[in-house]
C-alpha positions as CSV (number, residue, x, y, z in Angstrom):
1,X,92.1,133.4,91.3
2,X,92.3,132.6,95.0
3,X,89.4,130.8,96.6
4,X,90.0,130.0,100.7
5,X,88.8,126.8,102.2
6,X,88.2,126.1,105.8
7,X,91.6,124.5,105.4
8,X,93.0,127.2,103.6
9,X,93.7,125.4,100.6
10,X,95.5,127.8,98.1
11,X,94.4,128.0,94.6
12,X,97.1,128.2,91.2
13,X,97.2,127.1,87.9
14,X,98.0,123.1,87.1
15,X,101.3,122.1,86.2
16,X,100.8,119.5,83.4
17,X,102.7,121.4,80.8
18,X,99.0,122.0,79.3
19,X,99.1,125.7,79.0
20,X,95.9,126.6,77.4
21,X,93.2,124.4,79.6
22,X,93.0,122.4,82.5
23,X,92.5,118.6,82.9
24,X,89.8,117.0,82.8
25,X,89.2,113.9,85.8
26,X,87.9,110.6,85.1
27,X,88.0,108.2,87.9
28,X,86.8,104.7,87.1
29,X,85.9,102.2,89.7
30,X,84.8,99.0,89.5
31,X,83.1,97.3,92.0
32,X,85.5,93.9,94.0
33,X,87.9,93.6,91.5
34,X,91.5,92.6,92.8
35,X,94.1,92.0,90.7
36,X,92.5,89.9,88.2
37,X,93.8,91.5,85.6
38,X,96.0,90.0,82.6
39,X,98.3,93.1,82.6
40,X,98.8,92.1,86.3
41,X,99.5,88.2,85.3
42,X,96.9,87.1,86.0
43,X,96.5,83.4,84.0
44,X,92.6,83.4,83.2
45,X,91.9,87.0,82.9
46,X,91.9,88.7,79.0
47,X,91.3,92.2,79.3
48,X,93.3,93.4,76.5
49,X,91.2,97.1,76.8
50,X,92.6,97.3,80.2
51,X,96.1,95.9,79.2
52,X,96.4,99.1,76.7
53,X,95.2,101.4,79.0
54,X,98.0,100.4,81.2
55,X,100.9,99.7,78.6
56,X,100.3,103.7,78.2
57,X,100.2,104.3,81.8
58,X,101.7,103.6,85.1
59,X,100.6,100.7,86.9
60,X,101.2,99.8,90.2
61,X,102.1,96.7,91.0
62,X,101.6,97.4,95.0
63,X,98.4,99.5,95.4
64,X,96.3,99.0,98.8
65,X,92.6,100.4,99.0
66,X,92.0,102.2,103.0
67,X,89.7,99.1,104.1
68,X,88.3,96.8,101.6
69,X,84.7,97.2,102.1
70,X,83.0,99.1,99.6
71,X,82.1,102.3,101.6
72,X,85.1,103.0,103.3
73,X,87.0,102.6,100.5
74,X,85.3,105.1,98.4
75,X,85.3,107.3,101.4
76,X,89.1,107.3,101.4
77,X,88.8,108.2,97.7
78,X,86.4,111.3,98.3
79,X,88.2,113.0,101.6
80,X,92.2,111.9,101.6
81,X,91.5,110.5,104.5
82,X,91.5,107.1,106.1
83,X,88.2,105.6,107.3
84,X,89.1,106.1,111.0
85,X,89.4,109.5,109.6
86,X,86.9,110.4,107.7
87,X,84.4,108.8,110.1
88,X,82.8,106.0,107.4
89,X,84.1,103.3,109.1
90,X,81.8,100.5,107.9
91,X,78.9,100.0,104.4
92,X,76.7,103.0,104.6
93,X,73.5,100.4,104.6
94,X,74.6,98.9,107.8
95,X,72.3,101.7,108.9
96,X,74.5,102.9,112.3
97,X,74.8,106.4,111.4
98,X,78.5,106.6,110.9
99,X,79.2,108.3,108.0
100,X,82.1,110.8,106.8
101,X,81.9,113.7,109.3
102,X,80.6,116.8,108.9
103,X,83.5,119.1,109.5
104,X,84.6,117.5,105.8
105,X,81.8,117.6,104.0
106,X,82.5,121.1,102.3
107,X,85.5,119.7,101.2
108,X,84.1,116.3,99.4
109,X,86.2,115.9,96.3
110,X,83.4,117.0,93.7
111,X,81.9,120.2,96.5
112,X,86.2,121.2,96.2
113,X,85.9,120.9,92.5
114,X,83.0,122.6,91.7
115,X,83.9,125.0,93.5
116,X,86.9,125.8,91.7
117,X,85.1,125.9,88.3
118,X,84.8,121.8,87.4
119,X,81.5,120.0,86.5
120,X,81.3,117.5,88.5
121,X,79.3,114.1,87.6
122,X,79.1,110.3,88.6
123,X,77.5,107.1,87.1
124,X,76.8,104.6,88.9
125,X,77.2,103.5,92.6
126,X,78.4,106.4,95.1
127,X,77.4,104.3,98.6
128,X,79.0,106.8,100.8
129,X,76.9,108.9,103.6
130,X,76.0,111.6,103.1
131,X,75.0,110.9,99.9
132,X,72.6,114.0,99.4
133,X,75.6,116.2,100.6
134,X,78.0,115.4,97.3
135,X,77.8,118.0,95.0
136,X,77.5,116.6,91.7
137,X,76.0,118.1,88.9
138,X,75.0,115.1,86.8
139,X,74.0,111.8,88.8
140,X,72.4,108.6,87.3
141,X,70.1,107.3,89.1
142,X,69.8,103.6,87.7
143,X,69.3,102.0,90.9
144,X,72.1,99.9,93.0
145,X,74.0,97.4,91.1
146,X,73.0,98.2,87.3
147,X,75.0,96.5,85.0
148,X,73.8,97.8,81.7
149,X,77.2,98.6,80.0
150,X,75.7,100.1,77.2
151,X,72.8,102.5,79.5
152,X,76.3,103.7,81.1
153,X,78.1,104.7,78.2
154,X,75.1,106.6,76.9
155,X,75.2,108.7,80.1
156,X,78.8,109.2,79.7
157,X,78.0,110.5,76.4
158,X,75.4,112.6,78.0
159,X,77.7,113.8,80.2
160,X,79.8,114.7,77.8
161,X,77.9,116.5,75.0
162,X,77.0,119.1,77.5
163,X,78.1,122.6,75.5
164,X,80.1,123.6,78.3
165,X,84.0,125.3,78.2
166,X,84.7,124.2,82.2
167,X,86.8,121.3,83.1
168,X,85.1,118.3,84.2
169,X,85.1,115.7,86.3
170,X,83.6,112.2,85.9
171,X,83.3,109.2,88.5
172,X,82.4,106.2,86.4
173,X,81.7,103.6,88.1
174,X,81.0,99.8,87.0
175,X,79.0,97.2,89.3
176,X,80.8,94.4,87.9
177,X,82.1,92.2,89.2
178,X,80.4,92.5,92.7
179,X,77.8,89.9,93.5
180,X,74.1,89.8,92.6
181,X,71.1,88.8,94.6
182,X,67.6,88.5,92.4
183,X,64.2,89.7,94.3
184,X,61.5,86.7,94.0
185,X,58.0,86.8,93.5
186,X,57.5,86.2,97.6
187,X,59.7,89.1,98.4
188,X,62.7,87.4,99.3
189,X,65.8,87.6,97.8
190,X,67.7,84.9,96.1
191,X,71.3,83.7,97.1
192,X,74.0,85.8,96.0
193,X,75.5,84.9,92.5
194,X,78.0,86.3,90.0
195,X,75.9,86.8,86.3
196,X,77.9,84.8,83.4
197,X,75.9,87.0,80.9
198,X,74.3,90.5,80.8
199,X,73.4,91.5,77.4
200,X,75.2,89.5,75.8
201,X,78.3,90.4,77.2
202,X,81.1,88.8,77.5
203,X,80.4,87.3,74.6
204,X,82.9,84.4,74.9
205,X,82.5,82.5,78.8
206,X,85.1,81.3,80.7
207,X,83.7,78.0,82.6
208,X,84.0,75.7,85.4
209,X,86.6,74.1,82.9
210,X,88.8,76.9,82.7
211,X,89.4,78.0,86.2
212,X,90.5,76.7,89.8
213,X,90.4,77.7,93.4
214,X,91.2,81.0,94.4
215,X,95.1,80.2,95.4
216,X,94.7,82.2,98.7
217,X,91.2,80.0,99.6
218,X,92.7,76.7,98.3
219,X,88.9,75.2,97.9
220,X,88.1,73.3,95.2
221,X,84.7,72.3,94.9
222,X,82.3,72.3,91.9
223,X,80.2,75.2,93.4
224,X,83.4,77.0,93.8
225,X,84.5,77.1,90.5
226,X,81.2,77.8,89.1
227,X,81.6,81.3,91.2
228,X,84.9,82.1,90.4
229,X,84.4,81.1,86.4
230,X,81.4,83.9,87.0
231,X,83.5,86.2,88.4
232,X,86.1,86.0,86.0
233,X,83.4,86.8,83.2
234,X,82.6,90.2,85.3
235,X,85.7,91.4,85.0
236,X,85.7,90.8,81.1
237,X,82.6,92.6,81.2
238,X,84.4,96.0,82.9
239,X,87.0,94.7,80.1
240,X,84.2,95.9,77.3
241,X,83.2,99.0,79.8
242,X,86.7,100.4,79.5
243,X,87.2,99.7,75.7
244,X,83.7,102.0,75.4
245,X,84.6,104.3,77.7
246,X,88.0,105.0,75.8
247,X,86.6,105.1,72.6
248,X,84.1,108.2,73.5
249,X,86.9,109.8,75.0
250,X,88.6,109.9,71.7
251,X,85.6,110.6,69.8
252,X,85.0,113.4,72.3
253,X,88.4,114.8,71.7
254,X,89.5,114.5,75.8
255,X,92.1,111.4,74.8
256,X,95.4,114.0,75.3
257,X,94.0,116.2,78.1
258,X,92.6,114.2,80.6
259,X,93.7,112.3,83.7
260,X,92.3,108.8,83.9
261,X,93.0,106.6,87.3
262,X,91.5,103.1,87.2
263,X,91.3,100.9,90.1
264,X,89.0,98.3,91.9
265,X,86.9,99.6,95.1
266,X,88.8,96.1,96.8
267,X,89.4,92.8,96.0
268,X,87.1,89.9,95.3
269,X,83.8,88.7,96.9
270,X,85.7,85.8,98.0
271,X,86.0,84.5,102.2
272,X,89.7,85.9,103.0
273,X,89.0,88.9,100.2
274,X,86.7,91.3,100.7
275,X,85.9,92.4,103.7
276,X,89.8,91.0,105.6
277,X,92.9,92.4,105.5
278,X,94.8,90.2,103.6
279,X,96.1,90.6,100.2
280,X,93.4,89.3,98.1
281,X,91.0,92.2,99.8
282,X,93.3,94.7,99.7
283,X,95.5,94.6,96.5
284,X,93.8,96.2,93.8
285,X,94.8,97.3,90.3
286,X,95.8,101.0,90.2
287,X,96.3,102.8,86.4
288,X,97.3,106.2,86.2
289,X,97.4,107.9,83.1
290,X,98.5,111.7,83.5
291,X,99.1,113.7,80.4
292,X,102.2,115.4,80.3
293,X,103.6,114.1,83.7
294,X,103.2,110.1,83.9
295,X,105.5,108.1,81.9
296,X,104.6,104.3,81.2
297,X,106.0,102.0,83.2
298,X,105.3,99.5,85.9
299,X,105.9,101.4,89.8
300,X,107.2,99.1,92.6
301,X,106.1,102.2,94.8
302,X,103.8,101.7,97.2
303,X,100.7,103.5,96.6
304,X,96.9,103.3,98.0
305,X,93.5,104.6,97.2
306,X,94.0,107.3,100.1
307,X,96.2,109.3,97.4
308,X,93.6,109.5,95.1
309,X,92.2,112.2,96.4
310,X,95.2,114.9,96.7
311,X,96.5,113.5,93.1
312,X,93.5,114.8,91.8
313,X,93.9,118.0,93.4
314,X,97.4,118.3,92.5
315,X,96.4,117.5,88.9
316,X,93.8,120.7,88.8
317,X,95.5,123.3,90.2
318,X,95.7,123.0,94.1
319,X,97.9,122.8,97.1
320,X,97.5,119.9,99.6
321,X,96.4,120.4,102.8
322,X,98.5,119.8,105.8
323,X,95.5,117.3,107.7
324,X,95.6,114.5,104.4
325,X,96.6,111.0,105.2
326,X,97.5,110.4,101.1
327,X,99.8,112.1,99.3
328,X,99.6,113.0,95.5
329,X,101.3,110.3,93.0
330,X,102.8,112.9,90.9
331,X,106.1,112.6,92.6
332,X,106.2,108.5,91.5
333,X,104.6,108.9,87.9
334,X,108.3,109.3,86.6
335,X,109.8,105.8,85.5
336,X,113.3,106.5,87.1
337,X,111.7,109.4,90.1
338,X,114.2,109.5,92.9
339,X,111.5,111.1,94.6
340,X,111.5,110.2,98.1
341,X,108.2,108.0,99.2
342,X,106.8,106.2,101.9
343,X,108.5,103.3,102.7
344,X,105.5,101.2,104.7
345,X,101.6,100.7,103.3
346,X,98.8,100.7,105.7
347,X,95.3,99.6,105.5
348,X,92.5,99.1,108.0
349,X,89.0,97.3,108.4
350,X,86.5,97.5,111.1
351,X,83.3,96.0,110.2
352,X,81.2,94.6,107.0
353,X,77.3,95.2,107.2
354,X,75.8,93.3,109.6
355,X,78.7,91.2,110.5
356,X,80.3,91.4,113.4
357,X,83.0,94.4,114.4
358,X,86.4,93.4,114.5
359,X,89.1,96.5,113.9
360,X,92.3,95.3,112.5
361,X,95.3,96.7,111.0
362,X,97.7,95.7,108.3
363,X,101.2,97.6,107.3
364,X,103.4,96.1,104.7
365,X,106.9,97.3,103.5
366,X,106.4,95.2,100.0
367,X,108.0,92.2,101.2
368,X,106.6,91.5,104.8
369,X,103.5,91.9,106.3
370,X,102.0,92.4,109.4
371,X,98.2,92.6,110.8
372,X,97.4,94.0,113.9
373,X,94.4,92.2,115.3
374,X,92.7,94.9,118.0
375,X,90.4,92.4,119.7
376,X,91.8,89.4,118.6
377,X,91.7,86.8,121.2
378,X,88.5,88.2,123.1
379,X,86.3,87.9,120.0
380,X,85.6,86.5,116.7
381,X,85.7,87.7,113.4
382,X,83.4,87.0,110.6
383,X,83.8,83.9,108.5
384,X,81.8,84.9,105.7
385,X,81.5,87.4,103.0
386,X,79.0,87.8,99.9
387,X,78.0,84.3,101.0
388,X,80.9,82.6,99.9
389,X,80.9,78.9,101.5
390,X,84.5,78.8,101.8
391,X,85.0,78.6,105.4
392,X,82.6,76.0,106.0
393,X,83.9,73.7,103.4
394,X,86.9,74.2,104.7
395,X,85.6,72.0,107.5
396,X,85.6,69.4,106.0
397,X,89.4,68.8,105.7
398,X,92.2,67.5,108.2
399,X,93.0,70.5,111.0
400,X,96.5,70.6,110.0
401,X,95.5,71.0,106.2
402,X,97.1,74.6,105.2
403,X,93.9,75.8,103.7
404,X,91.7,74.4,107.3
405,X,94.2,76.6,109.1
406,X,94.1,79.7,107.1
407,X,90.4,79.7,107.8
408,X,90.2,79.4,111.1
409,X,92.3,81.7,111.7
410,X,90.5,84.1,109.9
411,X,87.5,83.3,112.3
412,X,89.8,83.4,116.0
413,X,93.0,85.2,114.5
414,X,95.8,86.0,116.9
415,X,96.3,89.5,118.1
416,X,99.4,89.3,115.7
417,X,100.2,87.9,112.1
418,X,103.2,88.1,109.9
419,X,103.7,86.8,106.3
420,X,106.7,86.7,104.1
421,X,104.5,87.8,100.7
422,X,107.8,86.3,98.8
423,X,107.7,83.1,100.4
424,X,103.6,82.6,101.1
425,X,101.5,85.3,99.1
426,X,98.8,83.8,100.1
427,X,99.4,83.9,103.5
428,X,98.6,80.5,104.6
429,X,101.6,80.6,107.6
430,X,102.2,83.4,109.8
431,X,105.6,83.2,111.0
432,X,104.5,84.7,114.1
433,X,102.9,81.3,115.5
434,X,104.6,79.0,113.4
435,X,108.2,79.8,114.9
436,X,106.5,80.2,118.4
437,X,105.1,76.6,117.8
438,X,108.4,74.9,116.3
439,X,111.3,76.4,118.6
440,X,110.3,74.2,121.2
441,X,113.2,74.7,123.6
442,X,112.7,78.6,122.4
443,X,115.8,79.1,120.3
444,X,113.9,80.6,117.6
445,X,111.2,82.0,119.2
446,X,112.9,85.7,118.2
447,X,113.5,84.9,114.5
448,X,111.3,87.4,113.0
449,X,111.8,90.0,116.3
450,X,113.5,92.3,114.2
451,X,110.7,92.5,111.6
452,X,108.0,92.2,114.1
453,X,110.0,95.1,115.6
454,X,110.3,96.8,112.7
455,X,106.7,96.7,111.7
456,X,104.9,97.7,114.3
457,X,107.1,100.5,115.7
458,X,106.0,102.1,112.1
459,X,102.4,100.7,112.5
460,X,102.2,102.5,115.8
461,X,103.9,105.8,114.2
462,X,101.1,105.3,111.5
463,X,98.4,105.2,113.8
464,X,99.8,108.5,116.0
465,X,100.3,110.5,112.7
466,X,96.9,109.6,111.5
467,X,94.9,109.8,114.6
468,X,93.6,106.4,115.1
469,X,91.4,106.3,117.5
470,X,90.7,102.3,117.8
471,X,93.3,101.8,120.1
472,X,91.3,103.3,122.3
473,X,88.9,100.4,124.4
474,X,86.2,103.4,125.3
475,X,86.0,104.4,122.3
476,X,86.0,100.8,120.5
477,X,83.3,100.0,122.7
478,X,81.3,103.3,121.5
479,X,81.6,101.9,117.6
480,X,80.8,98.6,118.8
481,X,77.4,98.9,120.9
482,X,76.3,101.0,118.0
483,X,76.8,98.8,115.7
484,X,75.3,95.9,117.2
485,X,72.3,98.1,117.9
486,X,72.0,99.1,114.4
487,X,71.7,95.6,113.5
């Protein structure tokens, strides 16, 4: 069977050693999770359903969602193809009109794979524009942000007691642990808040007395912790999703012949998380289980949400296109793969709802990292996500304080940062002004030239191979007056 594609994407069988039927795709998201994870070390997390899932699987230590904002991200998932792309290049509720473009609409992952014989369904959150334009045959429609473990596991099974012989493909998506804001009896809504408790589950609460700052916000306040305890009781709650979700898979029969990738949409709901570019928004948990090609282990390579999309492809049957930005993880699923792989990660950001548009750039090589402020110096970025309260408490200590600086910086960066993620994971001292600030009589003002050098000779490499057009100040000015007249 050969089916042609605008992009002429060739057709064949899959090569998962599975000679009699093809896989089956179940791609589980859940909503602001970072790494928060006990299989990823994590001290207060215990998600031993996720933990097993992995210990069977590959996990990536490294993984890097396209921007971490909910939209883009997922648009990077459906298309291959970074935001900058793919055209989604902020949330799809910011109401500005930019959305994936049309010229790849007919080639939205679940239009390519029904096309090709899959059913194609999704539970839960989609949030990327065009929605009406996604061809899935089974869609919830539960309304934004349900949390009702138990409702989505019944449509799972729904899903899957449909007496069909096709291949299928599932999007499963869990709100948790993204924030919550209650509508009150005079219409308003209430302050965002992470729920301890839906159902019932988790049955077992972590507290205020269990947890600490967020290392990479280093604020400690009482309203803090009661936050992060909640969101720490999310992720135990996608914990029990997963364990379900599992279970009805091998009920179902499809434990040995589907592929099952796991990852967060971006990191936590947290000031300097969501919504930046620094590790704690764009580090998520990435499981790969691929029957008859992964083997477990833990991958140093460095991987991102963009090669979601041509894994899948890769996993069904078909050739990737020669315009993708990701690349299929097949190559790295081997524990000792000699396969030769990128070398540099990239991610992006250019806006968050309503808050203000400020592109950036970030490109790691594992062990340094540099960001690549646009505008920075001529504007501001946005100081708060979700309303977290971190950056004005932050306020309130001395302005050479670590944390103080760390926050103000992500409200004026720099056109530049660099971080040593060995040294300061966190990234609470880019070298970049620290050096400039202590050499004084200049003698080390060029100590980190050769990785500055380094970086953003492949950051600009990136950006030609890809297409980005925010270098551009026309065209930056295009995104931004429309943005600011959306809002």
């Amino acid at each position: 069977m050969r089916v042609v594609f605008s992009f002429l994407l060739a057709i064949s069988l899959p090569h998962t050693g599975l000679a009699d039927e093809q896989l089956n795709v179940l791609l589980i998201t859940a909503d602001d999770l970072g790494i928060q994870l006990s299989c990823y070390g994590d001290p207060i997390a215990n998600t031993p359903h996720i933990d097993a899932l992995a210990a069977r699987s590959v996990r990536f230590k490294t993984a890097y969602v396209s921007q971490a904002s909910c939209s883009s991200s997922r648009s990077s998932m459906f298309t291959g193809l970074y935001p900058h792309g793919n055209g989604h290049y902020g949330l799809a509720n910011a109401n500005v009109g930019f959305r994936v473009h049309e010229q790849f609409i007919y080639n939205l992952l679940p239009n390519v794979l029904k096309r090709v014989g899959y059913r194609t369904g999704i539970i839960g959150k989609l949030h990327v524009d065009p929605e009406e334009r996604f061809q899935f045959d089974f869609r919830t429609n539960e309304g934004f942000g349900a949390r009702n473990i138990r409702k989505q596991i019944q449509f799972a099974r729904d899903y899957l007691d449909y007496d069909s012989q096709d291949p299928w493909f599932l999007m499963f998506n869990v709100f948790d642990p993204h924030v919550q804001r209650d509508r009150l009896p005079d219409g308003s809504r209430s302050p965002q808040y992470l729920p301890d408790q839906v159902q019932g589950f988790p049955e077992n609460l972590v507290t205020v007395n269990d947890v600490g700052p967020w290392p990479w916000q280093g604020i400690d306040t009482p309203e803090q912790r009661v936050k992060i305890a909640g969101y720490y009781n999310c992720v135990h709650r996608v914990d029990i999703a997963v364990s379900m979700l599992m279970e009805l898979l091998e009920e179902k029969g499809y434990d040995e012949n589907t592929l099952i990738i796991f990852l967060g949409d971006h990191g936590p709901p947290f000031t300097r998380g969501k919504a930046s570019c620094y590790e704690a928004g764009l580090r998520v948990p990435l499981i790969i289980d691929w029957p008859g090609v992964s083997q477990p282990h833990v991958s140093e390579r460095l991987v991102g949400s963009i090669d979601i999309y041509p894994t899948i492809l890769d996993a069904v049957g078909m050739d990737r296109p020669a315009n993708l930005h990701g690349q299929s993880l097949r190559p790295v699923l081997q524990e000792n793969s000699g396969a030769n792989w990128r070398n540099t990660l990239v991610a992006e950001f250019h806006y968050q709802g309503a808050n203000p548009f400020f592109p950036r750039r970030a490109i790691t090589d594992g062990r340094y990292k540099l960001i690549y402020n646009i505008i920075g110096g001529q504007s501001r970025a946005s100081k708060m996500v979700d309303g977290d309260q971190a950056w004005s408490l932050a306020q309130e200590l001395p302005a050479s304080h670590p944390a103080r600086q760390a926050m103000d910086r992500l409200n004026n960066p720099p056109k530049w940062e660099l971080y040593d993620l060995c040294e300061d994971p966190v990234e609470f001292h880019n070298l970049l002004a620290q050096h400039s600030s202590e050499s004084g009589d200049g003698a080390d003002e060029n100590s980190w030239s050769d990785i500055e050098s380094r970086l953003k000779t492949a950051l600009a490499e990136w950006q030609r191979e890809t297409d980005d057009p925010f270098d551009d100040a026309k065209f930056r000015r295009h995104v931004q007056e429309k943005h600011k007249a959306g809002n």
